[in-house]
C-alpha positions in Angstrom: 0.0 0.0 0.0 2.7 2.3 0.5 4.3 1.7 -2.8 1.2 3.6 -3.9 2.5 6.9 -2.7 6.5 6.4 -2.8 8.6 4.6 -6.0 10.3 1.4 -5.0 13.5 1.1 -2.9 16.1 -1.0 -2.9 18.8 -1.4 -1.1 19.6 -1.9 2.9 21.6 0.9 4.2 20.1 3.6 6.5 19.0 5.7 3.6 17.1 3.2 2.3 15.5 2.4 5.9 14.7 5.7 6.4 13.0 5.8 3.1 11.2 2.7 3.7 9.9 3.9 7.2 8.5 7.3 5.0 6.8 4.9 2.8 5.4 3.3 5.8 4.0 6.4 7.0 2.6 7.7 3.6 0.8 4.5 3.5 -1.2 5.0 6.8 -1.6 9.0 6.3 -2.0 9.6 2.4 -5.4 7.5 1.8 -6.9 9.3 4.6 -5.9 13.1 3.5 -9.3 13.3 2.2 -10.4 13.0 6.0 -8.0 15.5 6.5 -8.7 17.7 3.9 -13.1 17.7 5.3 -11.6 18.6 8.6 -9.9 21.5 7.4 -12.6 22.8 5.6 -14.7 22.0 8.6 -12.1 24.3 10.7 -11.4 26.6 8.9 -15.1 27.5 7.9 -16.9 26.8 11.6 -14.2 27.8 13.9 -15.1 31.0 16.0 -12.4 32.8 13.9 -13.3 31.0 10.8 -15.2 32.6 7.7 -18.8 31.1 8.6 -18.9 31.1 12.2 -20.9 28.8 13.9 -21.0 27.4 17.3 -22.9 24.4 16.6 -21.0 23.4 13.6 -17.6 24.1 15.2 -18.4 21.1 17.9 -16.7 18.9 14.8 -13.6 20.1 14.7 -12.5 18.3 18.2 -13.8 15.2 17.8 -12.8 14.9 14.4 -8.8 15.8 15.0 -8.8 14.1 18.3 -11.0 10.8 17.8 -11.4 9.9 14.2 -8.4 10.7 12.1 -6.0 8.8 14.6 -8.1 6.1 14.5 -8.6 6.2 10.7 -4.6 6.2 10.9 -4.2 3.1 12.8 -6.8 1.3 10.6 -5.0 2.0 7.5 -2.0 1.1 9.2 -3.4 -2.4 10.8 -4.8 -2.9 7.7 -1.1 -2.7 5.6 0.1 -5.5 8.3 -2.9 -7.8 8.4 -5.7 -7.1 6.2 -9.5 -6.5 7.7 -8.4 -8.2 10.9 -5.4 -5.9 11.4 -7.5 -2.9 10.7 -10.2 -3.6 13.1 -7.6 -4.6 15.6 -5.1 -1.5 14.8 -8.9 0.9 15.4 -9.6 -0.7 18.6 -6.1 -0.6 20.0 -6.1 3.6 18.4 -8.7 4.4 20.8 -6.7 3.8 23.8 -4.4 6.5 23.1 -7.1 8.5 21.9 -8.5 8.5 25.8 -4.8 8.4 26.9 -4.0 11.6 26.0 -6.1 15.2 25.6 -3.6 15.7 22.2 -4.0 14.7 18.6 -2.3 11.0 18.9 -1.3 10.7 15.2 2.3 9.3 16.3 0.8 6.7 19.0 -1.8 5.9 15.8 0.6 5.5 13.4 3.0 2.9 16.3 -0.1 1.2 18.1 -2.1 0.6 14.6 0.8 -1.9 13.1 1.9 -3.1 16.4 -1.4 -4.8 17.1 -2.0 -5.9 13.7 1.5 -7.5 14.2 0.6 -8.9 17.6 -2.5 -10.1 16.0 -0.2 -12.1 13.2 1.5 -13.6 15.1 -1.2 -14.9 17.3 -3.2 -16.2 14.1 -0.2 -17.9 13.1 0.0 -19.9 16.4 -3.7 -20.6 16.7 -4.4 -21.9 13.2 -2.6 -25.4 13.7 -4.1 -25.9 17.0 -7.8 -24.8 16.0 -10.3 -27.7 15.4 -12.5 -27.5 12.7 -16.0 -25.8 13.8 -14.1 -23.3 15.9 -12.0 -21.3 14.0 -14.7 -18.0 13.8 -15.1 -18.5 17.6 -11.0 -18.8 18.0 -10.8 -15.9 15.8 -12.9 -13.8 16.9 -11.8 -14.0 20.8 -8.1 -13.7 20.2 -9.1 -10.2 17.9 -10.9 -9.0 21.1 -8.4 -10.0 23.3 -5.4 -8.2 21.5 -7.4 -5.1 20.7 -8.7 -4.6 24.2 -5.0 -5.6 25.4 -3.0 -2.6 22.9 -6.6 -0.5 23.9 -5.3 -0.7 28.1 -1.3 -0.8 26.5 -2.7 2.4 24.7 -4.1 4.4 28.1 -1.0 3.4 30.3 1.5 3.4 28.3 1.8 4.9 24.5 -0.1 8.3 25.7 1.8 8.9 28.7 5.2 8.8 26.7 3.9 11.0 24.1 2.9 13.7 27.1 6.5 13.6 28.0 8.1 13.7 24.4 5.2 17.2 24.0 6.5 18.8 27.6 10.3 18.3 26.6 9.8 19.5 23.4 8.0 22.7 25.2 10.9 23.1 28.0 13.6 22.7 24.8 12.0 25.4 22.9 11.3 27.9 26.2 15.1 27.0 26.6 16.1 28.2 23.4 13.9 31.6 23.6 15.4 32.8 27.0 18.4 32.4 25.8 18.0 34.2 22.4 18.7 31.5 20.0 15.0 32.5 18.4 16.3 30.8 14.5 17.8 27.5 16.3 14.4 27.0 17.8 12.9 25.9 14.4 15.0 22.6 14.7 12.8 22.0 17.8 9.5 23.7 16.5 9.3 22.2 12.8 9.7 18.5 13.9 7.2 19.0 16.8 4.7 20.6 14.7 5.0 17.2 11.9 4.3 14.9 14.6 1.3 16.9 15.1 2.4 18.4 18.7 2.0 22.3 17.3 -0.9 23.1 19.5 0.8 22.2 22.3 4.2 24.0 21.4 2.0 27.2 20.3 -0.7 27.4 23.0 1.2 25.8 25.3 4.7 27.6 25.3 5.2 30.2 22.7 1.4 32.2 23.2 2.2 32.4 27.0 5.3 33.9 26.7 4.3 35.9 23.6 1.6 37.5 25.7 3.7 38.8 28.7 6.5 40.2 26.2 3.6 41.5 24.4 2.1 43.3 27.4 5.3 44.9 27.8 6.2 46.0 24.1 3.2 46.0 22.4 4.1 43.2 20.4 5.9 40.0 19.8 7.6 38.2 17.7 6.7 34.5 19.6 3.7 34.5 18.1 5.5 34.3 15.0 7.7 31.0 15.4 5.6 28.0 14.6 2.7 29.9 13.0 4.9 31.2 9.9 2.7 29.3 7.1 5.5 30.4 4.4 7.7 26.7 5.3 4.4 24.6 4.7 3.6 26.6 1.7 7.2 26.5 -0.4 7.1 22.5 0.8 3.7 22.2 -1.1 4.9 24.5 -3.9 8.2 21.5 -4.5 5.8 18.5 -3.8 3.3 20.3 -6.8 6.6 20.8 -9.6 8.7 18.0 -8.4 6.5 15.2 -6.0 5.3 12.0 -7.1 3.4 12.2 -9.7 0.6 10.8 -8.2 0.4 13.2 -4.9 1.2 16.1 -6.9 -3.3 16.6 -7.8 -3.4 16.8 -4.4 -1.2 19.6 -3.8 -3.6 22.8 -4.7 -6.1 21.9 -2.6 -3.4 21.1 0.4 -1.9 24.8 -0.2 -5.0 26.6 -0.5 -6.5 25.0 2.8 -2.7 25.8 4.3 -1.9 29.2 3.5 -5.4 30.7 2.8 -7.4 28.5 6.1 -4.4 28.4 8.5 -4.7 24.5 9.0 -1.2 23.7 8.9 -1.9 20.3 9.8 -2.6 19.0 6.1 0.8 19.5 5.1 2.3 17.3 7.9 1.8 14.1 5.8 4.0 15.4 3.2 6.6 15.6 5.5 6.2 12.0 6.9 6.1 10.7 3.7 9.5 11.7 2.7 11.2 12.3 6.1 14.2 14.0 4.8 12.0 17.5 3.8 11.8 18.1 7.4 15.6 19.8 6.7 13.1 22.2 4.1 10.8 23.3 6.5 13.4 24.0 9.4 15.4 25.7 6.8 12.5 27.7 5.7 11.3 28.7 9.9 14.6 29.6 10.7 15.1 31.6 7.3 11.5 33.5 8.7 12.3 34.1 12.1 16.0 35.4 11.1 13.8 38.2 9.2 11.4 38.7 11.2 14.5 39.7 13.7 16.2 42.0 11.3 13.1 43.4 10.8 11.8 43.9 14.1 8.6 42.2 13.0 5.7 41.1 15.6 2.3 40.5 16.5 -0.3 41.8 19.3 -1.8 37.9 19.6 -1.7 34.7 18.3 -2.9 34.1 14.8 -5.5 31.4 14.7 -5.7 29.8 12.7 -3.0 30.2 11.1 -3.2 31.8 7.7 -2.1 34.3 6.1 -5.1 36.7 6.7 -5.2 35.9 10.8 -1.2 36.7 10.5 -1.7 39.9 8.5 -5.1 40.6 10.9 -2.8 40.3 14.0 0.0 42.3 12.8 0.5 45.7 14.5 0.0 49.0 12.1 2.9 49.4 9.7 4.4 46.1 10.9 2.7 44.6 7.6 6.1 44.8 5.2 8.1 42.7 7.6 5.6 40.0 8.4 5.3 39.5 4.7 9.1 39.6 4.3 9.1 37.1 6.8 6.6 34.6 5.5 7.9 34.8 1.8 11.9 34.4 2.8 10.4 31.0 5.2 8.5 29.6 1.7 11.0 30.6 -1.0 13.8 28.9 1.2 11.6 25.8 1.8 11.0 25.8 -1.6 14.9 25.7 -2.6 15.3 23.2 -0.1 12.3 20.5 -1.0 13.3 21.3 -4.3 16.7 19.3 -3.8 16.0 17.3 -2.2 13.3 15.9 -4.3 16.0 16.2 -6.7 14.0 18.4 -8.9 11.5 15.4 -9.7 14.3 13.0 -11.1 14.1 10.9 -8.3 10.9 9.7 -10.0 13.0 7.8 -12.6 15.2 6.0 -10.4 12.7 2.6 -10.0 15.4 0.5 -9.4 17.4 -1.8 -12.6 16.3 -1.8 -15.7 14.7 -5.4 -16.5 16.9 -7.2 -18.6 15.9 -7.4 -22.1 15.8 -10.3 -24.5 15.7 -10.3 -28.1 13.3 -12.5 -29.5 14.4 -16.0 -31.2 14.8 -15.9 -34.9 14.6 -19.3 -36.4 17.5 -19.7 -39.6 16.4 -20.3 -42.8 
């Protein structure tokens, strides 16, 4: 299923691994981005600060983020391992890190999903020699519920109380980083917490807090700015649309208009697990903003949410509107530049492994 969204690889160096793992991912994320895609929409039309307010509505967007796209996740992903008995198996175990955990649990989806599809392989494999004929639904059946409750409880107790620790270190790292004015070098933190889908807890959790108080003060600040800079998700889509797989690259113009123009930065995410090595693009491209943001003395009065580019400009203090642009294009033209390698300017495309050895056909002598 994977090979649907990445070309083949060969080879077993860590390149290749790490390739491999991307495809992996792709395969559990990319046929649900239509899920993704409704929930943007959903967000960025209902949402309080949406364009179509509406209080009733806007009761989708949690449940949606929070419930079903993790658990879509780890059905695609239980599926890839063990077909229909994977999937339902991967769902099951997906809602216990779902309760675990009051954050989006795409990463403890996209490890719990497999794992209990795995578990759940194995187990088939031992029961199906020892099963006598007339029981195998009922053997089925029981050890499918056992190991989805069991991964469910694993889910709760374990998987979503790492994740809460991996989300606070990644907020102490980055508060580190801001006291001690190392604003650019906080993007290698930022960018990698916001792909694993941890950016409202690195935003709202560290960066508007501060923001505020140093806004109180000065009017402004420029912490607002750090992880909701949509210029590094745009210039990734921008590459993925010129040089992606072909196949991904329809889905592009709909990703960046929901991105830049909505302020849902999460539909971009998948891109970047797809092909891990593009997270050097978007760093590259958040660091690049925040250096001019900095020269510029660029800020904002609040946090933009959500996070596109008319909240940004919205929030932006008068005549501070020239160096928030500055900022937001120099983040998505170096992105851009960077994807753009990277992908290796679509030629990677090409490079499907050996060519298949050719034989001439047999001509019989006269």
């Amino acid at each position: 299923m994977a090979d649907s969204y990445t070309p083949p690889v060969y080879g077993t160096g860590v390149k290749a691994t790490i390739q491999r793992l991307g495809g992996h991912l792709a395969g559990m994320i990319m046929p649900n981005i239509g899920a993704f895609i409704a929930w943007g929409l959903i967000t960025a039309l209902f949402i309080p600060t949406g364009w179509l307010p509406s209080k009733e509505l806007a009761e989708l967007v949690g449940p949606i983020i929070t419930s079903l796209l993790p658990i879509l996740i780890a059905y695609t992903g239980g599926r890839m391992v063990h077909g229909q008995r994977g999937a339902v198996v991967g769902a099951v175990a997906a809602m216990g890190v779902v309760v675990g955990s009051d954050i989006p649990m795409f990463l403890g989806a996209m490890i719990v999903g497999p794992l209990a599809a795995v578990i759940l392989k194995y187990v088939d494999k031992f029961t199906e020699q020892r099963t006598k004929a007339g029981f195998e639904m009922l053997v089925d059946n029981f050890s499918a519920g056992i190991v989805g409750a069991a991964m469910a409880v694993a889910g709760v107790l374990g998987i979503g109380p790492v994740v809460r620790v991996v989300t606070s270190a990644a907020g102490n790292a980055v508060e580190w980083l801001i006291t001690n004015n190392l604003l650019p070098v906080a993007s290698v933190l930022i960018e990698p917490a916001k792909v694993l889908f941890l950016n409202n807890a690195v935003n709202h959790g560290v960066l508007g807090p501060l923001g505020v108080a140093e806004a109180v003060r000065q009017g402004k600040s420029i912490l607002f700015m750090l992880e909701s800079n949509p210029g590094p998700g745009l210039g990734l889509l921008v590459a993925y649309l010129l040089f992606g797989p072909r196949q991904l690259r329809p889905s592009t113009p709909a990703a960046m208009i929901i991105h830049f123009f909505g302020g849902i930065h999460e539909i971009y995410f998948p891109y970047v697990l797809m092909k891990p090595r593009l997270i050097l693009s978007v760093i590259a491209g958040g660091a690049a903003g925040v250096f001019t943001f900095m020269i510029t003395g660029a800020g904002l009065v609040a946090t933009p949410s959500p996070g596109s580019i008319f909240a940004y400009l919205a929030v932006t203090p008068r005549g501070g509107w020239l160096g928030s642009i500055a900022g937001i294009a120099v983040a998505a033209a170096v992105s851009f530049a960077v994807a753009a390698v990277l992908l290796g300017f679509g030629r990677g495309e090409k490079e499907e492994g050996p060519e298949p050895v050719r034989t001439e056909p047999v001509t019989k002598e006269a």
